[in-house]
N, C-alpha and C positions, 0 to 999 in steps of 0.2 A: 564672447571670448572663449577661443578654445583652450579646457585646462583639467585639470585632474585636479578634484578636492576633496578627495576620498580615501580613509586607509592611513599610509602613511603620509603620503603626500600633505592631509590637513595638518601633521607635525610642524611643516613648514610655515604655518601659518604662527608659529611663535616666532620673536623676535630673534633671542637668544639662538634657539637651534640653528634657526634660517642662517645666523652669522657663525655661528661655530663649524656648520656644514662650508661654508664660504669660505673660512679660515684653510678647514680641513683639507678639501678639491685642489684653490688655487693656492699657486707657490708664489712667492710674494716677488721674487723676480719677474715673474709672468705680468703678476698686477703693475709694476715698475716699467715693464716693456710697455706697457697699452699705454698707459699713460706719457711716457717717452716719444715712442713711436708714433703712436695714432689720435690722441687726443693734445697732447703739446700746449698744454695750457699756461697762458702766460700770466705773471702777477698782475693783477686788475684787470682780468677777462671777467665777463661775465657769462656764468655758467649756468644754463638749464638743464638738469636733471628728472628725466621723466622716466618713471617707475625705478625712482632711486632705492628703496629697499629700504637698508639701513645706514645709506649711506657711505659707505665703507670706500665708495673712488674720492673721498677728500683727501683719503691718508697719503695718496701719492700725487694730490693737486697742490699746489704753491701758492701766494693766497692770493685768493679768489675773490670775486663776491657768487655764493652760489645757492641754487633755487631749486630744492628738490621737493618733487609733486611723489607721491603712492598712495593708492588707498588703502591703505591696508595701515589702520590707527597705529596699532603695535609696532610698526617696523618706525613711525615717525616718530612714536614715543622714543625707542630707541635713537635714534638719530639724532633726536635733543639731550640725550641725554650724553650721549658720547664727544657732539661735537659742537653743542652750547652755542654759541656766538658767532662761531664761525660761519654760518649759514642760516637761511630763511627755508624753513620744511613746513610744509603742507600736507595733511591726510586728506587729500582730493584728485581726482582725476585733472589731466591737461585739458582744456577746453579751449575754444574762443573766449569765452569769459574768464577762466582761470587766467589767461595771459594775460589778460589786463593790470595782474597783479604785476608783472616782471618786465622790465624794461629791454630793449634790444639786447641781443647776446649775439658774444660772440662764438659762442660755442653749446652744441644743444647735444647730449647725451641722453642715447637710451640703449643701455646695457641690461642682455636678455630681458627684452620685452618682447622682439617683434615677432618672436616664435609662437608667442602666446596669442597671436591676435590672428583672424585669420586676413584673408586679401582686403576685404574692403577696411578695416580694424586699423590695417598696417597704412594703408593709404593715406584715411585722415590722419596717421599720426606723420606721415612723412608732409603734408599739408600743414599742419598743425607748426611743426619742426620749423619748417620754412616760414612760416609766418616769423616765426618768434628771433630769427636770426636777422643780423645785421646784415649790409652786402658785403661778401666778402665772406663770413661766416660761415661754421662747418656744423654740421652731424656727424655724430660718429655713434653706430651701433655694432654690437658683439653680441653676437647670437650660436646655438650650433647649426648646424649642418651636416648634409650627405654630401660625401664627394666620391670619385672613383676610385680616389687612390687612400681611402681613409681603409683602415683595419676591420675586421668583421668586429671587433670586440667594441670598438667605438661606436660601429652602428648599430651594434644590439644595445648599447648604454643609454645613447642617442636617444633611441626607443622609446626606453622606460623615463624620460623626460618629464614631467608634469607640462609642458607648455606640445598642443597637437597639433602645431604649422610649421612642424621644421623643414625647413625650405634647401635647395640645391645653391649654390653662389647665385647662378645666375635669377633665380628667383626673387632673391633679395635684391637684386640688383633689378629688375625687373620694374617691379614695385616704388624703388627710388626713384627711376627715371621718372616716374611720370611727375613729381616734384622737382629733380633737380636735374639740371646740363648736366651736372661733372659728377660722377660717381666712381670711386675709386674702390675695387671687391680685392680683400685679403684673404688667403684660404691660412690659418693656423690647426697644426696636428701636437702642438706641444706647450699648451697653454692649461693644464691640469695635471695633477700627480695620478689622473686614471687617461686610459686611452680615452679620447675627446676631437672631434672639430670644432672649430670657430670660426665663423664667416665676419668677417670686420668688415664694415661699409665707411667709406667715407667722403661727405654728401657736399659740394660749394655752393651757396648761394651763391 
């Protein structure tokens, strides 16, 4: 995995920061839009969460039954502790054998991960995705991006990223195809309180 864990960057590696920085970036109408617009989750979906973090897309899901995987202890310590019951969290990577934990979904989420993974990385997880979804069922990831019409100040930000695969739309979209028929690429410039792209995918089994 390509990623930066050095400096400030390992800061992120706490719980707390990692969400207070989340707090800080996105505006909470934004996180209201994704989940509106592009993930659409309905009451008694089942929801896969892969590199859920700390959790923080349950606040704008309706209830769910939902399944979030990160390795990273800390961020799932958090996650139990903020939203208890509501969910099944795991400090493990998604596998073939992790999934055996989670029964078909109809909805599989992975918000900013696939930046941090490079080609082959991003592959298995779109593999991985598809396995875990019902027919009929979506992916949906948010990632950044370069685009041609983004800001120079976006793409110096971009840059300084911790995750080193940030991909073009079509890149991401690239990489979907080879798992799924129907991939649907969203380009967002207005999705953080600092200049930002976000490339939204959204994948049908």
């Amino acid at each position: 995995m390509a990623q930066r864990t050095t400096g400030i960057y390992s800061l992120l590696s706490s719980a707390r920061l990692y969400q207070r920085l989340q707090d800080f970036l996105a505006r909470p109408s934004s996180r209201e839009a994704f989940a509106r617009d592009y993930v659409r989750a309905k009451v008694g979906d089942r929801v896969l969460d892969i590199g859920c973090g700390t959790a923080h897309v349950l606040e704008t899901l309706p209830d769910v039954q939902y399944f979030g995987f990160d390795p990273n202890e800390k961020y799932i310590a958090r996650a139990r502790e903020r939203f208890g019951q509501r969910g099944s969290f795991w400090a493990d990577r998604v596998d073939q054998a992790t999934l055996a934990r989670v029964p078909p979904c109809d909805l599989v989420l992975a918000i900013g991960v696939l930046h941090h993974l490079d080609d082959d990385e991003a592959a298995r997880l779109f593999t991985l995705a598809h396995a875990a979804l019902r027919a009929g069922g979506r992916l949906v990831t948010w990632d950044p991006g370069y685009t041609d019409d983004q800001s120079r100040l976006a793409r110096l930000l971009i840059g300084l990223d911790r995750g080193r695969s940030v991909r073009r739309p079509e890149g991401y979209q690239a990489l979907a195809a080879r798992a799924f028929p129907q991939v649907r690429v969203s380009v967002r410039h207005d999705m953080l309180s600092i200049p930002w792209t976000h490339i939204i995918l959204e994948c049908e089994r």
